[in-house]
C-alpha positions, 0 to 999 in steps of 0.5 A: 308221325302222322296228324290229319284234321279234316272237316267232313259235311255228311249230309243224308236224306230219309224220305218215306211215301206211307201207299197204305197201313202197311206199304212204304216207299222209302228213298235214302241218300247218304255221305259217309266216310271210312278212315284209316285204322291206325296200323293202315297209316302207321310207319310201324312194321310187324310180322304177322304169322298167319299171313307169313309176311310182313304187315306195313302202314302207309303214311300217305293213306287217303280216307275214302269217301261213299256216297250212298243211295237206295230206294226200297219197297216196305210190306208189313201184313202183319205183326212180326212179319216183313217183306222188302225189296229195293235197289242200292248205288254206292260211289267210293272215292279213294276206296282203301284195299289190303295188297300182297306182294310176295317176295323171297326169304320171307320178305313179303309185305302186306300193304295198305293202298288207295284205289282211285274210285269204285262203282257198286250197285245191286237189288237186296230182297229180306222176308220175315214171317212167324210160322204161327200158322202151322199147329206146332210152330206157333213159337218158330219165326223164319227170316231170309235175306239175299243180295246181289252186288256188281262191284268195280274198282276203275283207274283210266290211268292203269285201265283197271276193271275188278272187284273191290278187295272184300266185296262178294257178288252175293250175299245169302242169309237163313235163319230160323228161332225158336223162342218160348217166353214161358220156359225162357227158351230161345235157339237159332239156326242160321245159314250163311253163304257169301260169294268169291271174293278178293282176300288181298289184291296182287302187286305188279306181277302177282295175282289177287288172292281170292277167297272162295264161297263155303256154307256156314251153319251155326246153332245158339241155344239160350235159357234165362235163369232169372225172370224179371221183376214186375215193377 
């Protein structure tokens, strides 16, 4: 049985310098938190197949606290079309992360345990732009996003310095649509890639178990059947 009350003040700040019709300077500060799920606190204990281990709560699970700040350059030439840049810090009290121990007969457990803090700081570049200007594409708009993350978990106590469980170095988003109002037509072709990351961190004499990069391609076409009714 667990009951946890908590009284959270999360604060946050938007401020915008307009340089001109179409450039912004924004600056933006945060509180925010993330709490346990209920199976991360949880005494209740399941075998999961997938894993091939057994999943356990932790009753004594800490929500984590992230204090967020960021500072971005806006250009928007045109409708339809954007281009930002800007740098990110984030501070992560009691970050939660998913541990693996192994054991034998079937006897390994999937936990759930706070780190002490984590530092996390990168750039993040976004560009969308309408491909109207190129006869025979009038219809298609490309946008591409990528990010690059440095990210630590630290503890003096134990002198731990590695990447937060789940969090890639890098981030890369592509996509391109179609979208024909006509017809109701629409398709997307959209590329991903994420950098290695930590899938579960290792117990005491276990490594962490990582997950390496792979490109993902997806393909969505859409048709609207029925049009909308003029009011």
């Amino acid at each position: 049985y667990v009951h946890s009350k908590v009284t959270e003040y999360l604060p946050a700040i938007n401020v915008t310098y307009k340089l001109n019709n179409q450039t912004n300077i924004r600056l933006t500060g945060s509180k925010t938190v993330i709490r346990p799920e209920f199976r991360e606190l949880s005494t209740f204990q399941f075998y999961d197949f997938d894993l091939g281990a057994t999943v356990a709560g932790n009753t004594n699970l800490q929500r984590t606290q992230v204090a967020n700040f960021d500072l971005r350059y806006e250009f928007y030439p045109e409708a339809g079309s954007l281009f930002t840049v800007g740098t990110f810090y984030k501070y992560f009290k009691n970050p939660i992360e998913a541990y693996f121990n192994v054991g034998s007969g079937g006897a390994s457990t999937y936990n759930f345990i706070n780190a002490d803090e984590a530092n996390s700081f990168g750039v993040e570049v976004e560009f969308r732009k309408k491909l109207d200007f190129i006869k025979g594409l009038q219809n298609f708009t490309f946008q591409t996003n990528a990010s690059y993350i440095f990210n630590r978990v630290t503890s003096e106590q134990t002198n731990l310095n590695r990447p937060m469980q789940g969090q890639s170095p890098y981030l890369l988003n592509a996509v391109l649509q179609y979208d024909e109002t006509k017809h109701g037509l629409s398709a997307t072709i959209l590329f991903n890639q994420i950098g290695r990351r930590i899938v579960f961190v290792g117990g005491s004499d276990q490594p962490p178990i990582w997950e390496n990069p792979r490109a993902l391609l997806d393909l969505q076409f859409a048709k609207k059947l029925m049009q909308d009714r003029a009011e």
